[in-house]
C-alpha beads as a LAMMPS data file, in Angstrom:
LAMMPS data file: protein, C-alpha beads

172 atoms
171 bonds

1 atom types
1 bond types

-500.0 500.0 xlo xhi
-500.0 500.0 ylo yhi
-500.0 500.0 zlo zhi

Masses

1 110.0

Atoms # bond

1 1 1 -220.011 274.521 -135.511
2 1 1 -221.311 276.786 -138.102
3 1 1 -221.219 280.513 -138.943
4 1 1 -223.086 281.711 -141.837
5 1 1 -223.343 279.274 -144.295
6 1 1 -219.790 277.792 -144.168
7 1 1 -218.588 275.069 -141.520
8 1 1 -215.680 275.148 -138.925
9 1 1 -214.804 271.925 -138.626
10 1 1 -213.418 272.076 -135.428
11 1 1 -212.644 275.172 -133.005
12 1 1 -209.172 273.843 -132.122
13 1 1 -208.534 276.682 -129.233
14 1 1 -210.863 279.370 -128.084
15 1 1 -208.897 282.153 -126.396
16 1 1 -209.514 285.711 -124.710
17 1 1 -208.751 287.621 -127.914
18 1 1 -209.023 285.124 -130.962
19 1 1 -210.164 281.194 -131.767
20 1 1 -208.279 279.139 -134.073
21 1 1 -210.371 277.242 -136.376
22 1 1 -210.209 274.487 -138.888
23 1 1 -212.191 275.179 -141.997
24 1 1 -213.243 272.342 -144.953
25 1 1 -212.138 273.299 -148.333
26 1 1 -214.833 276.007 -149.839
27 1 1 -216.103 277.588 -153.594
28 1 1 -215.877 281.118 -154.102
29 1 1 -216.418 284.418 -156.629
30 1 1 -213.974 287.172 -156.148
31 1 1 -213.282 290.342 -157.615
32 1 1 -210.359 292.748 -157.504
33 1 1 -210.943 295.726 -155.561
34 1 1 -207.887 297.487 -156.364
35 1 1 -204.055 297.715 -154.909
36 1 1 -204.234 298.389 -150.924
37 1 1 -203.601 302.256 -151.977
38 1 1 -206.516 302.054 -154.217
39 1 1 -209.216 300.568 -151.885
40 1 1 -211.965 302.554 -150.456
41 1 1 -214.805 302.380 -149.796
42 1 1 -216.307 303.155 -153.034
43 1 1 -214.504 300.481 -154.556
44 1 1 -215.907 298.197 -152.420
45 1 1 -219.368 299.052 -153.027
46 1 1 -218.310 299.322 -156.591
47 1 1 -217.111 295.446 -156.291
48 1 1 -220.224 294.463 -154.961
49 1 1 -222.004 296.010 -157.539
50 1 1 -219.909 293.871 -160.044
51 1 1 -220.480 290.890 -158.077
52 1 1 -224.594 291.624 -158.114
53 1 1 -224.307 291.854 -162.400
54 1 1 -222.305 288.519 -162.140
55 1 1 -225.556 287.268 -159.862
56 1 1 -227.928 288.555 -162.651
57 1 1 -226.610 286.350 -165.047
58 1 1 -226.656 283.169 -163.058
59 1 1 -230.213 281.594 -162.874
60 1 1 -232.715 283.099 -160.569
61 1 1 -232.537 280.014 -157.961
62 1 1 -228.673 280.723 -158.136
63 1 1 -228.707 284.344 -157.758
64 1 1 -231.001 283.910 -154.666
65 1 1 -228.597 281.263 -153.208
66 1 1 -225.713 283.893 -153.596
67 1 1 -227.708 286.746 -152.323
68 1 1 -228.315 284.613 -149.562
69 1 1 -225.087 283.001 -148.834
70 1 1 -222.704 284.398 -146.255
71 1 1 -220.134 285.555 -145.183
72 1 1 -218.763 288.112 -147.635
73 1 1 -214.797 288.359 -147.764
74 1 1 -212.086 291.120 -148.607
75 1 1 -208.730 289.931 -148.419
76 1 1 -205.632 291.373 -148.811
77 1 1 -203.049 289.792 -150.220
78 1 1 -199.397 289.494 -149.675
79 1 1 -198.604 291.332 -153.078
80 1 1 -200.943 294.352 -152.093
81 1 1 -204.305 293.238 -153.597
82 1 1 -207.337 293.707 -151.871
83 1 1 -210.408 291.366 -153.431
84 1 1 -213.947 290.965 -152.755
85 1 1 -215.429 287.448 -152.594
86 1 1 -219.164 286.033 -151.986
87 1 1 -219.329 282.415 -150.459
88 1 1 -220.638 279.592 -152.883
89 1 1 -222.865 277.371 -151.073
90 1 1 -222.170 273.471 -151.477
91 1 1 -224.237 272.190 -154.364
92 1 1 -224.321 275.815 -156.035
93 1 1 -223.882 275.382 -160.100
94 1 1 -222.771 278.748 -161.604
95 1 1 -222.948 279.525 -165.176
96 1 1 -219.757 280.950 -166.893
97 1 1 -219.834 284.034 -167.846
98 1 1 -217.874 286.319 -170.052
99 1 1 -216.856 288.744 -167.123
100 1 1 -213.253 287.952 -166.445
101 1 1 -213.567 290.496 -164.066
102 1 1 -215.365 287.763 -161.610
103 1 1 -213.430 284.672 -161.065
104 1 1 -214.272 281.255 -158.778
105 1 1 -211.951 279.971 -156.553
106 1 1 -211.698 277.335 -154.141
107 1 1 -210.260 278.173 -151.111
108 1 1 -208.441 274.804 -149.661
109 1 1 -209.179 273.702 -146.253
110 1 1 -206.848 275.218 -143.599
111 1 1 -206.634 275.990 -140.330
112 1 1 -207.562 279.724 -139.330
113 1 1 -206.403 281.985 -136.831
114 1 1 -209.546 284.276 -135.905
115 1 1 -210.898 287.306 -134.213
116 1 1 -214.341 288.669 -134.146
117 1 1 -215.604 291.951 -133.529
118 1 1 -218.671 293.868 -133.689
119 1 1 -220.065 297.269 -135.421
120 1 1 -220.153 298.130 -139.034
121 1 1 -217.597 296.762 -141.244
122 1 1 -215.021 299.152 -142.953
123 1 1 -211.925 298.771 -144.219
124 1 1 -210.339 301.042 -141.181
125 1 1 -211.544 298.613 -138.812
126 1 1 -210.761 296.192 -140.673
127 1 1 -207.034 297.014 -141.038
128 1 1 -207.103 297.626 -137.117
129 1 1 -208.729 294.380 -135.999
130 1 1 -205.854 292.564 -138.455
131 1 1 -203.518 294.535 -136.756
132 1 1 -204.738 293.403 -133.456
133 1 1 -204.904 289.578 -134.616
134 1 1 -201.386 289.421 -135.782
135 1 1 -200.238 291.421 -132.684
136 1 1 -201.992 288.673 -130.637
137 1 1 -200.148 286.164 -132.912
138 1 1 -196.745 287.691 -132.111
139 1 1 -196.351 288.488 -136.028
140 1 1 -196.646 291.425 -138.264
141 1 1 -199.453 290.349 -140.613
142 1 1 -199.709 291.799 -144.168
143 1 1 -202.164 289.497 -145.524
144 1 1 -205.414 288.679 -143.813
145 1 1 -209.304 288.483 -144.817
146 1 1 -211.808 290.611 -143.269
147 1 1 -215.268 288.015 -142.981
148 1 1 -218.842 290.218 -142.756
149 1 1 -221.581 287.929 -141.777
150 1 1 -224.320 290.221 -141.849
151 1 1 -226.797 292.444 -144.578
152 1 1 -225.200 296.190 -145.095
153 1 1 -228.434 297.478 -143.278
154 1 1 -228.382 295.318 -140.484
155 1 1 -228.486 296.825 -136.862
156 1 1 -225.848 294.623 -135.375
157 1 1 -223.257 293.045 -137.202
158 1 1 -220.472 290.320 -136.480
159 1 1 -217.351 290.540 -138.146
160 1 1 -214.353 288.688 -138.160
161 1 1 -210.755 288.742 -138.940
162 1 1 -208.977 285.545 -140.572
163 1 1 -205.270 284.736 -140.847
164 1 1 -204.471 281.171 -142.156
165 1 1 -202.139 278.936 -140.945
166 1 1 -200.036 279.501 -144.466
167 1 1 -200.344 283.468 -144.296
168 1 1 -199.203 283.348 -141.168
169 1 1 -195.643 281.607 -141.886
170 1 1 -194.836 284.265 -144.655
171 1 1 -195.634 286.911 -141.587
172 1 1 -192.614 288.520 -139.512

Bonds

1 1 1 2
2 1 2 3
3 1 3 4
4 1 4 5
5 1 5 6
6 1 6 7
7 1 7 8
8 1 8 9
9 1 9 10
10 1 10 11
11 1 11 12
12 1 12 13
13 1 13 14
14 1 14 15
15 1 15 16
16 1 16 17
17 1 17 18
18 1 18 19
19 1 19 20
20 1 20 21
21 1 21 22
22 1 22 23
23 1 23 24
24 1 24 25
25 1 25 26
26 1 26 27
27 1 27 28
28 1 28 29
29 1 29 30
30 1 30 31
31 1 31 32
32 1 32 33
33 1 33 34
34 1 34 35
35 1 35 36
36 1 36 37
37 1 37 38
38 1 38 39
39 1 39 40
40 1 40 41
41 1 41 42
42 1 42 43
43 1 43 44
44 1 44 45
45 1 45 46
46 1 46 47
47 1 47 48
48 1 48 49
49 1 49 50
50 1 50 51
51 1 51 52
52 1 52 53
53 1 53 54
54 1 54 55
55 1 55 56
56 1 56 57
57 1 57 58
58 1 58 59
59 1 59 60
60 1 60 61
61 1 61 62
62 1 62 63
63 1 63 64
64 1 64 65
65 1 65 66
66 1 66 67
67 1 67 68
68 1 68 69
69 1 69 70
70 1 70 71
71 1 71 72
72 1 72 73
73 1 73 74
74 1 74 75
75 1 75 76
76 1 76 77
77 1 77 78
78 1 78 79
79 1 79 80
80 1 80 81
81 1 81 82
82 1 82 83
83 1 83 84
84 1 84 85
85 1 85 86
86 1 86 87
87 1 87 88
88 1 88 89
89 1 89 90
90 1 90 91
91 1 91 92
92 1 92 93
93 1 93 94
94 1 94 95
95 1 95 96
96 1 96 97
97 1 97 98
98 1 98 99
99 1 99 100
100 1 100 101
101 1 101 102
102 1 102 103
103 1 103 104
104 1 104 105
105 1 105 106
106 1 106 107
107 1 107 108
108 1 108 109
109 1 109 110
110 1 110 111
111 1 111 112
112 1 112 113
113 1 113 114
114 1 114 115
115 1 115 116
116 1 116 117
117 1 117 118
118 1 118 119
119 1 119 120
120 1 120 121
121 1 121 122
122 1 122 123
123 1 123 124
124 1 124 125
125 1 125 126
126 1 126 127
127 1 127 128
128 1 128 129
129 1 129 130
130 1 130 131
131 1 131 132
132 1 132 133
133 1 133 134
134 1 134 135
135 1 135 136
136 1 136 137
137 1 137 138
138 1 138 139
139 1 139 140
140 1 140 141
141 1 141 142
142 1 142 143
143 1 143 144
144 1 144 145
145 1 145 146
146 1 146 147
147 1 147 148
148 1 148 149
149 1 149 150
150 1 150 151
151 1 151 152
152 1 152 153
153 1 153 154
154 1 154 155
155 1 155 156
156 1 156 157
157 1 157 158
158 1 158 159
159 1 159 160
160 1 160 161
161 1 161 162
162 1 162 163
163 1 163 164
164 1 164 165
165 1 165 166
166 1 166 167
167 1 167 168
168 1 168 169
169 1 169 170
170 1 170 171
171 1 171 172
């Protein structure tokens, strides 16, 4: 099964309201938005920008392999941190750079609790689609990852909401 660029191993259970999904162990670039009070909008779009200077460094086969690669992520974490990450396609050799600002990470495989919605990605609906998941979960969800799998200007878009199996034990 594959969405975007990155592969579900295995849907494990496909329910009315959200499917729970095994993923393989995957590369990423991140970048701090800003505490949860701090995230807007703007500093999304201001994250992205940081993330397209990061691109223009790499090598012009890279940059078009990021630019290309989907989804895009911004998670919040359980200490209040919202960050912005592009997906790192398998083979993908970055250069380093000397923005410490922009930081790779591998995100370990895991199984993942998710929901999918429609419309244009924000951080409100976001925030209520997480809401939803963990209500669905019977938890009260703090940290999640918003997934958008299509380009800013596109006329439909599919979104989706991720909680992982480990979030989802430090949940109440």
């Amino acid at each position: 099964m594959h969405f975007g660029t990155i592969k579900a191993v295995l849907c494990f259970s496909c329910l009315q309201n959200f499917e729970t999904r095994r993923y393989v162990a995957t590369e990423w670039i991140s970048t701090k938005v800003g505490s949860v009070g701090e995230a807007s909008e703007g500093a999304v779009m201001a994250a992205s920008s940081k993330m397209k200077s990061f691109c223009g460094q790499q090598t012009e086969t890279v940059c078009a392999t990021l630019n290309e690669a989907w989804p895009v992520l911004l998670t919040r974490t359980q200490d209040g941190e919202v960050w912005y990450s592009w997906f790192v396609p398998p083979g993908t050799s970055l250069t380093e750079v000397a923005d410490s600002s922009v930081q790779k990470e591998t995100r370990p495989e895991s199984t993942v609790y998710v929901r999918t919605f429609g419309g244009f990605p924000s951080l409100h609906t976001g925030q209520s689609n997480a809401e939803a998941l963990s209500h669905d979960l019977g938890k009260s969800c703090a940290t999640y990852t918003g997934a958008a799998y299509d380009h800013y200007f596109s006329f439909r878009h599919h979104n989706e909401i991720w909680i992982t199996e480990e979030e989802l034990m430090l949940c109440t």
